[in-house]
N, C-alpha and C positions, 0 to 999 in steps of 0.2 A: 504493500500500500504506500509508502513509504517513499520508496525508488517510483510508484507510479505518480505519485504527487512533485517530486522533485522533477520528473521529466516533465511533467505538464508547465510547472515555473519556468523549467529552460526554455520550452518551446517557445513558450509566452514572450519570455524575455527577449530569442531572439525575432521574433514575427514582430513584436515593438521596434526592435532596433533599427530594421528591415524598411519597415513603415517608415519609422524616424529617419531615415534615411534619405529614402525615396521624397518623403514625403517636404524635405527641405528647399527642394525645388523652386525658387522663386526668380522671373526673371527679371534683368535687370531694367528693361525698357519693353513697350510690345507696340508694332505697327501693325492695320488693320491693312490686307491686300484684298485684291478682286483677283479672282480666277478667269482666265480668260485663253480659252485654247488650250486650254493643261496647265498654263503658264502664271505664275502670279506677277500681281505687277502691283507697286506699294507709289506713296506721293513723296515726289523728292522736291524739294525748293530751293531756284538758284534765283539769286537776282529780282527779288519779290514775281517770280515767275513760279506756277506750280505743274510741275507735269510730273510724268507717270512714267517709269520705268521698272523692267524686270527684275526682280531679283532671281540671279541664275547663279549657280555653286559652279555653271560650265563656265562663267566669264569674267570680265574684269571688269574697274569701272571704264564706262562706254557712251556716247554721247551718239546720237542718231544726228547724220548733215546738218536738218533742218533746225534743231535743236540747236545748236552750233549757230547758226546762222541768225536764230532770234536771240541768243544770248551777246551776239558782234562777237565771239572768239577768234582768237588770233592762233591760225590754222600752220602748223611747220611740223618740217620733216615729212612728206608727203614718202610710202614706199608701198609697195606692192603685196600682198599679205595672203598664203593659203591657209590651211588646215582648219576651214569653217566645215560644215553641213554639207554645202555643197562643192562640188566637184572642180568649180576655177577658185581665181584670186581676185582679191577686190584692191584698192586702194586704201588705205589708211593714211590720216593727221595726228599728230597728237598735239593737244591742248592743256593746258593748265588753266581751273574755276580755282577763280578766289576763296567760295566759301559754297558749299551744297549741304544744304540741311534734311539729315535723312533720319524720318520721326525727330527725338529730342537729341539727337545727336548732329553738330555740325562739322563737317572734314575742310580743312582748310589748305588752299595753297596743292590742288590734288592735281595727279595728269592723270587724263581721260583719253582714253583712243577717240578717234572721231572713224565713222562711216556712212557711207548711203545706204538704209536700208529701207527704202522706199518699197523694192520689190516683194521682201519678208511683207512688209502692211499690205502694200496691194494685194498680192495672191492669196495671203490668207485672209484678207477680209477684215485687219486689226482694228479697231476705232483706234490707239494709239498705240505708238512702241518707241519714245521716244530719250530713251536710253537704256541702260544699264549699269546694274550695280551685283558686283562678284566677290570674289576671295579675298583681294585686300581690303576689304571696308568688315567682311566676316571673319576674318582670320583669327579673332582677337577673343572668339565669344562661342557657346553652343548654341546653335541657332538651329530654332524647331520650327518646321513648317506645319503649323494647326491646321491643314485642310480642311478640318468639319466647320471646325471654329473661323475659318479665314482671318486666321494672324498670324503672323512673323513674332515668335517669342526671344529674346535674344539675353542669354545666361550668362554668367559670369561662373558658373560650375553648376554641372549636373549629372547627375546620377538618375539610371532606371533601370531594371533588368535586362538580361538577353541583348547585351550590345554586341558590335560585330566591330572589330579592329578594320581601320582600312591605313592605306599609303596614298602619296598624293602622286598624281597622276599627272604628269606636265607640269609640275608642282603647284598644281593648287587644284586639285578634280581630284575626289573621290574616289580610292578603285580598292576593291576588295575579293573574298574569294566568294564564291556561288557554285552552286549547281545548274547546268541546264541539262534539262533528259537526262537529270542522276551523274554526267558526266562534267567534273572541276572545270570552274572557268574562271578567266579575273574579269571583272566588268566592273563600269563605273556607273555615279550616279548625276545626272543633270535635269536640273529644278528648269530648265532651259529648252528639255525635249518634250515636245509633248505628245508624243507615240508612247504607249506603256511600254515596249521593251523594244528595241534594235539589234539584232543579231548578226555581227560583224559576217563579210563571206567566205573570210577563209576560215574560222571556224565550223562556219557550215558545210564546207567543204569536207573538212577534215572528219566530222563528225558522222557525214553522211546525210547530215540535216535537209542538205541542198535535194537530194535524188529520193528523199525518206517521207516528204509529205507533198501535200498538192499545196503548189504555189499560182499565183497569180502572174501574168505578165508584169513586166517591167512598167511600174507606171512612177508618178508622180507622187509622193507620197510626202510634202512639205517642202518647205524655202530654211535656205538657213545663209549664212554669208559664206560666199563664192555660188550661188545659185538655187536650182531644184534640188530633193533629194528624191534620186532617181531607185527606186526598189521591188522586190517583189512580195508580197504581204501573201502570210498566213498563219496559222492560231498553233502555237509553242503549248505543248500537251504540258509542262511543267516545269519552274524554275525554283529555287530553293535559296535564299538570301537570309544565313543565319538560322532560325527556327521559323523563317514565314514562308510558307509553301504555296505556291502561286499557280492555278492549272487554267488549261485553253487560254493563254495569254494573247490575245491583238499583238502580233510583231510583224516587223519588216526586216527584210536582209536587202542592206543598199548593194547599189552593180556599181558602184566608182571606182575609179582607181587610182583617185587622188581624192584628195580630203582629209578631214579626221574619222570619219568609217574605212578608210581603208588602211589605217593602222594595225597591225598583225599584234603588238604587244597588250592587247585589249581584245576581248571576244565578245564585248557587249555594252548596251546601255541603259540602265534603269530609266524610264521618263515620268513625266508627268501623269500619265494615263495610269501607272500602279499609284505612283507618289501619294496622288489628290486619295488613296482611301486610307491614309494612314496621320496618325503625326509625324512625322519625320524630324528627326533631329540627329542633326549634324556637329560633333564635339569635336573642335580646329584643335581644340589644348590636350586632349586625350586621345586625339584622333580614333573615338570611336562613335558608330553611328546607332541609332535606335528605330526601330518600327514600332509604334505604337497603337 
């Protein structure tokens, strides 16, 4: 009786502790986004001006031409730039904003890439996309994407169960280990894609993936910088990311042969289409991620 009452204290004590733990969790700041296309997009203010940009874990900070152009930036070093989404190269500037206020946080004295991506809004149909905000402005913090909630929570330490270590990827992109069809893969995660999964093709190759399901023609399957994303779409029987198991997944496997899909040291990409059913939180300081 004895030993069963002293085990019921310990348990007690550590399911408290556990709780106590988890449960410290507060963040340090929180911005409300809109979801739009998979994609969120939160309010930035430069110049008593307010617009709307992504927050994407794929990119850096980013300023959209036009956006540029209503702020009067002073546009240098103009060079020629691939490994976007799609399959060419674009131009890039890069600029320096005195001051961008993002939520109750303001970055001063920041360089911003500049580009056109007029074609991303037109072909998907954006009402706006007129910047972005990425790894340097997140780097500092655990940042959790509330989906249900649509808010951007941003930690200064956090703790929750069932985290998954990842490495950075290009150094600053998420990439960790997974399962796809039960078979190890590294893949990364981009707040930026908004296809639930992309399935690199020389993986699919290698796997059999390519000759093993019924695929669709090559078609159009999103805009990303350097153009279309050219692919063949079909439903991924099941992926496994940590303890979250994922079946008939929506994926694409791009046909480029240039880009950032046709990178061989990556077999895949998490997007937005799994992202939005979860919270997601991305820990820069512990470099580990959570699905919630």
């Amino acid at each position: 009786m004895r030993k069963t009452c002293l085990a019921a204290i310990l348990w007690l004590f550590l399911t408290a502790g556990v709780i106590a733990c988890f449960g410290q969790n507060k963040p340090a700041f929180s911005i409300p986004f809109t979801l739009i296309d998979n994609r969120p997009y939160i309010e930035v203010k430069i110049k008593q001006h307010t617009f709307h940009f992504m927050l994407d874990c794929g990119a850096d900070y980013g300023l959209e031409a036009k956006t540029a152009k209503i702020l009067n930036q002073k546009l240098v070093d103009p060079m020629m730039m691939g490994g976007g989404a799609g399959a060419g190269k674009v131009t890039v500037w890069k600029t320096t904003v005195d001051t961008a206020k993002i939520g109750p946080v303001a970055v001063s004295k920041t360089k911003f890439l500049v580009v056109d991506m007029s074609e991303i809004i037109s072909k998907l149909h954006l009402p706006y996309l007129d910047g972005m905000i990425g790894y340097q402005f997140m780097k500092d913090y655990a940042v959790q994407f509330d989906y249900p909630h649509h808010r951007i929570n941003f930690y200064s330490a956090y703790s929750a169960p069932s985290s998954i270590p990842f490495t950075l990827y290009g150094g600053s992109i998420p990439q960790f280990k997974a399962k796809i069809d039960g078979v190890d893969a590294i893949v990364i995660v981009d707040t930026g894609d908004r296809t639930a999964f992309t399935l690199l093709n020389h993986f699919a190759i290698q796997t059999g993936i390519i000759k093993r399901y019924p695929l669709t023609d090559t078609m159009v399957t999103g805009f990303g910088l350097g153009g279309p994303v050219m692919a063949r779409r079909f439903s991924l029987h099941q992926l496994q990311v940590g303890n979250v198991k994922l079946t008939n997944i929506a994926s694409r496997i791009p046909m480029a042969k240039t880009g950032a899909f046709a990178d061989t040291h990556i077999d895949g990409s998490v997007g937005g289409g799994i992202l939005k059913q979860y919270k997601f939180t991305i820990d820069y300081k512990k470099q580990q991620i959570y699905f919630e």
